[in-house]
PyMOL commands that place a pseudoatom at each C-alpha (Angstrom):
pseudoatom trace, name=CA, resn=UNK, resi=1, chain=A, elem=C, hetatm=0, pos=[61.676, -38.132, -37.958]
pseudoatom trace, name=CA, resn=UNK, resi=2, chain=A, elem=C, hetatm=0, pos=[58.709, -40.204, -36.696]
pseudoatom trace, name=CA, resn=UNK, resi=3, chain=A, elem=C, hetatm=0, pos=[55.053, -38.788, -37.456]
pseudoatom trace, name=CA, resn=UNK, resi=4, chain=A, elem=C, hetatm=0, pos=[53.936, -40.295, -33.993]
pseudoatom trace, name=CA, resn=UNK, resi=5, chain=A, elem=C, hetatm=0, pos=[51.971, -37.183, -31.929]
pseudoatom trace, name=CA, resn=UNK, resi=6, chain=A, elem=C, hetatm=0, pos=[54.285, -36.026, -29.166]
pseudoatom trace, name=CA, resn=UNK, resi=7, chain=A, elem=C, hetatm=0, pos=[53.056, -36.710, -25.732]
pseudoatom trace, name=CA, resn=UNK, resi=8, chain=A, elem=C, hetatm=0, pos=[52.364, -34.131, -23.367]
pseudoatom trace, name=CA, resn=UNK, resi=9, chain=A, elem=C, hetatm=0, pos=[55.279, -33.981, -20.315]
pseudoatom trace, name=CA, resn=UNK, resi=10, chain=A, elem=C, hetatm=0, pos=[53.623, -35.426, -17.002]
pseudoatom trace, name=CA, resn=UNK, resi=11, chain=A, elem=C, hetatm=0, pos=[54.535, -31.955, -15.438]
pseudoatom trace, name=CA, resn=UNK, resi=12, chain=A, elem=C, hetatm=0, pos=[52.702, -30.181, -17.848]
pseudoatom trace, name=CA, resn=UNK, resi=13, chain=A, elem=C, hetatm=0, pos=[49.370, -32.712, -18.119]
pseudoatom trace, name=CA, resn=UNK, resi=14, chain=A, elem=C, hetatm=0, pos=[49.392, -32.401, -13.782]
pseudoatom trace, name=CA, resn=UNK, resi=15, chain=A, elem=C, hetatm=0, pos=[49.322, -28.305, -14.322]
pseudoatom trace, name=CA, resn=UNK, resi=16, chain=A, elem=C, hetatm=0, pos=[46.322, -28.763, -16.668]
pseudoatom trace, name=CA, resn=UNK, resi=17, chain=A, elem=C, hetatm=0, pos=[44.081, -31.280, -14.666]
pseudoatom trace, name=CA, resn=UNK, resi=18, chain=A, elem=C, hetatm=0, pos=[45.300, -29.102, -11.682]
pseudoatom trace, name=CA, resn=UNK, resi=19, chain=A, elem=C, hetatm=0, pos=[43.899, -26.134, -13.482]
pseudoatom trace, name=CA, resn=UNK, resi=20, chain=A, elem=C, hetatm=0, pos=[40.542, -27.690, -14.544]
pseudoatom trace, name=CA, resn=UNK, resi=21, chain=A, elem=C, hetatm=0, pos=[39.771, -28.639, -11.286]
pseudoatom trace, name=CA, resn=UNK, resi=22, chain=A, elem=C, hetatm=0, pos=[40.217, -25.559, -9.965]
pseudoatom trace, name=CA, resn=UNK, resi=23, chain=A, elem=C, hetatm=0, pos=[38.029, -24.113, -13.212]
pseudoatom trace, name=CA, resn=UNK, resi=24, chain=A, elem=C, hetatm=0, pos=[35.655, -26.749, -12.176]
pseudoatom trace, name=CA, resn=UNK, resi=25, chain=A, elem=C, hetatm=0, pos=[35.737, -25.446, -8.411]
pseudoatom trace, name=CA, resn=UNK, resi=26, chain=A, elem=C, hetatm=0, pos=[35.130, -21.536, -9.433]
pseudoatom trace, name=CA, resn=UNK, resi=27, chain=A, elem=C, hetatm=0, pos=[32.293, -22.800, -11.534]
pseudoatom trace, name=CA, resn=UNK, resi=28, chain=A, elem=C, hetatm=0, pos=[30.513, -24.861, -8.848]
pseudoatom trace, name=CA, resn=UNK, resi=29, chain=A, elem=C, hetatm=0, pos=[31.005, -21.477, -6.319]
pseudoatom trace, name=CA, resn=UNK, resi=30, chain=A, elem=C, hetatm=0, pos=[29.734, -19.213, -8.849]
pseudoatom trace, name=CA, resn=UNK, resi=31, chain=A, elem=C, hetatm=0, pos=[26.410, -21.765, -9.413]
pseudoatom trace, name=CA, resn=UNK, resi=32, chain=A, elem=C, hetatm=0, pos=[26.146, -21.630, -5.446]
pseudoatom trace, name=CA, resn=UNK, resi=33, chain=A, elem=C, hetatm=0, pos=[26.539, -17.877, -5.188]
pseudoatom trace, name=CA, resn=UNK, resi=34, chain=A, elem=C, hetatm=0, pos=[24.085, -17.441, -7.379]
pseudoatom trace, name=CA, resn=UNK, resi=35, chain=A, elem=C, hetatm=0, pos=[21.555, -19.810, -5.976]
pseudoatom trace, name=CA, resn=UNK, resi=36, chain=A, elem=C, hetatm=0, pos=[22.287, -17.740, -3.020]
pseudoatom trace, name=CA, resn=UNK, resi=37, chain=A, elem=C, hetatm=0, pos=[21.093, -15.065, -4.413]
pseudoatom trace, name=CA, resn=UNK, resi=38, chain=A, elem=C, hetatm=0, pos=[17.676, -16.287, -6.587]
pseudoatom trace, name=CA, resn=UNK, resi=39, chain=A, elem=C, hetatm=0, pos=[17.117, -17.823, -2.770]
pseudoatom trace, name=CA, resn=UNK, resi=40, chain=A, elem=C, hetatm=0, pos=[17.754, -14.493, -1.267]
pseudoatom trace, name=CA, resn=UNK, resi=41, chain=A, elem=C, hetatm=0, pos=[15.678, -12.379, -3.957]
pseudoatom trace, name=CA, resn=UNK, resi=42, chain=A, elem=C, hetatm=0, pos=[12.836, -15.050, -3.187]
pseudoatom trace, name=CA, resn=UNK, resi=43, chain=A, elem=C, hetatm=0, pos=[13.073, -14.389, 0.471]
pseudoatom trace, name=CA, resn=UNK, resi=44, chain=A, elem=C, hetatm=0, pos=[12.208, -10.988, -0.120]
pseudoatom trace, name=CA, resn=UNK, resi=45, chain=A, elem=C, hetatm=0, pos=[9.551, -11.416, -2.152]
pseudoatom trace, name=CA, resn=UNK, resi=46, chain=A, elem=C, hetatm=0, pos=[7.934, -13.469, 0.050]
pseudoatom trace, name=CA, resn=UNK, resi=47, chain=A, elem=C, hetatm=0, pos=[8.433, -10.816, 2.820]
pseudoatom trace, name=CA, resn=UNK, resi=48, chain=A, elem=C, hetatm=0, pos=[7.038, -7.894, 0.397]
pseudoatom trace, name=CA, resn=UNK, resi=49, chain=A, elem=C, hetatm=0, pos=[3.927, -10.171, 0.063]
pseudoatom trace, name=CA, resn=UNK, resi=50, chain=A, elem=C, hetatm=0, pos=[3.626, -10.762, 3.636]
pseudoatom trace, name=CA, resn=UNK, resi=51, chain=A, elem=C, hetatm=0, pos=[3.992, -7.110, 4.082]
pseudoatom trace, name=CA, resn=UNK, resi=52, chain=A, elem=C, hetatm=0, pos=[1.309, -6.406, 1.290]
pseudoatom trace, name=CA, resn=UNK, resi=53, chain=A, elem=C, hetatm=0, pos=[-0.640, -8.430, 2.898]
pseudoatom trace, name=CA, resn=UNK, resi=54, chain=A, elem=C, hetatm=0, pos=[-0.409, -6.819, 6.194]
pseudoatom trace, name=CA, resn=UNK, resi=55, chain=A, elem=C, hetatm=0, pos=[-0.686, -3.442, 5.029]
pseudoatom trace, name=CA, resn=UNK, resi=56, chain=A, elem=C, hetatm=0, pos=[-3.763, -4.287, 3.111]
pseudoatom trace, name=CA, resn=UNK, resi=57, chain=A, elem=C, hetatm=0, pos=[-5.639, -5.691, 6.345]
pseudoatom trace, name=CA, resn=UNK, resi=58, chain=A, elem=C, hetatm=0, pos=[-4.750, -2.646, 8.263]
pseudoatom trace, name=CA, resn=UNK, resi=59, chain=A, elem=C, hetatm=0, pos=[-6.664, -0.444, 5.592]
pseudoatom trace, name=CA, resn=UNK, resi=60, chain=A, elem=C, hetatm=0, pos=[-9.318, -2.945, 5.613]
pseudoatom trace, name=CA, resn=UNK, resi=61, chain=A, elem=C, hetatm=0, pos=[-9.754, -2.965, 9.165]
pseudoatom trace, name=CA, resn=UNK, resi=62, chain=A, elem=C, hetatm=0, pos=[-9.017, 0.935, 9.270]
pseudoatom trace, name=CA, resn=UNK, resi=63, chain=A, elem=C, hetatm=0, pos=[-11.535, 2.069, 6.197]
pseudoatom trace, name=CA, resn=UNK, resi=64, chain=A, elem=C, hetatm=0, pos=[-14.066, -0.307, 8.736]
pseudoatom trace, name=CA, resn=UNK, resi=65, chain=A, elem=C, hetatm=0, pos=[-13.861, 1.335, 11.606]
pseudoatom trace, name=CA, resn=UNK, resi=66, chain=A, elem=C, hetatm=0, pos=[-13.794, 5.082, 9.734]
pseudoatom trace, name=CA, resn=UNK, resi=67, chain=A, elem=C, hetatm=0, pos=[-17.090, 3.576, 8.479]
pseudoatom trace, name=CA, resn=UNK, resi=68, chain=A, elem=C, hetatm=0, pos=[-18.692, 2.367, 12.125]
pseudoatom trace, name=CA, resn=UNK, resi=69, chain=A, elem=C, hetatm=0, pos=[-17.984, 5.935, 13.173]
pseudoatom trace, name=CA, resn=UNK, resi=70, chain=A, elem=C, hetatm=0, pos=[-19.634, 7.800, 10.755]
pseudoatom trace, name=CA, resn=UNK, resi=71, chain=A, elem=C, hetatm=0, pos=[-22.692, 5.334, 10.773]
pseudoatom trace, name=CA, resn=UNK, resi=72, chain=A, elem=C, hetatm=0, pos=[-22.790, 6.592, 14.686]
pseudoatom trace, name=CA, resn=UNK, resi=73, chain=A, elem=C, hetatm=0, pos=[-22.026, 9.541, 13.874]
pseudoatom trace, name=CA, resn=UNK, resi=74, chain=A, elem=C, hetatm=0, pos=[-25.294, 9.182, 11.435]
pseudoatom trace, name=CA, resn=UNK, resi=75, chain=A, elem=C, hetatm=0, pos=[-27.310, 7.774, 13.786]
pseudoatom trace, name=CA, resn=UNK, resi=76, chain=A, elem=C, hetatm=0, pos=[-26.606, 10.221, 16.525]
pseudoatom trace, name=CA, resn=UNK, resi=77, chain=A, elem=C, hetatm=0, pos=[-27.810, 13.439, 14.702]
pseudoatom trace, name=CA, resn=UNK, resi=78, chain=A, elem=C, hetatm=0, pos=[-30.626, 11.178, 13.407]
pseudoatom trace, name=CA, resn=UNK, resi=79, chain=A, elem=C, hetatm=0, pos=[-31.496, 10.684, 17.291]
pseudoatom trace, name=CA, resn=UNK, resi=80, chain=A, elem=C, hetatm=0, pos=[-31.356, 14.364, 17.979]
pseudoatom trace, name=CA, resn=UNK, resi=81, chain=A, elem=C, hetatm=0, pos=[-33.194, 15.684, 14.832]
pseudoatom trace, name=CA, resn=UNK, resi=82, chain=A, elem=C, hetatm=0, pos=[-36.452, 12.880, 15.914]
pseudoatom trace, name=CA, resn=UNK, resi=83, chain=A, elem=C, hetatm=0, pos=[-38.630, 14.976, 18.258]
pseudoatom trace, name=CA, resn=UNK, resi=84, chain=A, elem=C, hetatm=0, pos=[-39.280, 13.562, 21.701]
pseudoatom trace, name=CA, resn=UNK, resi=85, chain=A, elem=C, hetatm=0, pos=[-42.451, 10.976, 22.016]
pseudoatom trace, name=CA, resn=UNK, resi=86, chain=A, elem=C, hetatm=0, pos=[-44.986, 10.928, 22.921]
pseudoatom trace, name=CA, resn=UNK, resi=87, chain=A, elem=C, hetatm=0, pos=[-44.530, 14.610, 22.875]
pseudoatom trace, name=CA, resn=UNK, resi=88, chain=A, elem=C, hetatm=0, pos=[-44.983, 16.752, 26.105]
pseudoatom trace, name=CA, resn=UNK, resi=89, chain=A, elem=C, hetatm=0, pos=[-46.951, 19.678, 26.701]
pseudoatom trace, name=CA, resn=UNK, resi=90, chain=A, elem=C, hetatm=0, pos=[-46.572, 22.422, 24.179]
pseudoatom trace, name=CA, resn=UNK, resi=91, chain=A, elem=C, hetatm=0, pos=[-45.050, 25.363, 26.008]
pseudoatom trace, name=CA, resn=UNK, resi=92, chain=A, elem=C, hetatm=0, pos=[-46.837, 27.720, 27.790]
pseudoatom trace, name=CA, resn=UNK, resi=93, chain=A, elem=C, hetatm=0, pos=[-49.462, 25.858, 28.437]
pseudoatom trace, name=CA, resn=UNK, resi=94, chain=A, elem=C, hetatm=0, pos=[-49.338, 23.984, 31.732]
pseudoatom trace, name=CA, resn=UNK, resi=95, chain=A, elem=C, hetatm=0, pos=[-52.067, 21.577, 33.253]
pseudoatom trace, name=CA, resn=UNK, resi=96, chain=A, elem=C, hetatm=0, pos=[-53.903, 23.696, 35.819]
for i in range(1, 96): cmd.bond("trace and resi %d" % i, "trace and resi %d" % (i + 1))
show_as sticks, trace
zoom trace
């Protein structure tokens, strides 16, 4: 018997380069897949910031115009609690 390693058959060494390649193909899907999905879950941050964003502008422009109103609102009952000048006649007392 020779000690010489025994070559692989060159039906079996075809199945096993067939079969990394298509190792090498489910690994190179699975790495795109997932970048499809770190690019999706960035996506939707970026929308949830845009939204924040909005949202936060609304209340802005909202808690602004609550505060316009009650400065009128202020300024109105101010206006009606300052008497009247220069003032007019007292009452009952007419010129004549």
């Amino acid at each position: 018997m020779s000690k010489q390693p025994r070559r692989e058959s060159p039906a079996k060494a075809a199945r096993a380069h067939a079969e990394a390649r298509t190792q090498a193909k489910a690994a190179r899907a699975q790495a795109e897949a997932a970048q499809a999905r770190a690019d999706l879950a960035e996506a939707k941050v970026e929308g949830a910031k845009e939204q924040d964003a909005a949202i936060a502008t609304a209340l802005q422009e909202d808690d602004e115009a609550r505060r316009r109103a009650d400065l009128e609102e202020v300024a109105e009952k101010e206006a009606e609690a300052v008497p009247d000048w220069p003032p007019g006649p007292p009452a009952g007392r007419g010129s004549g």
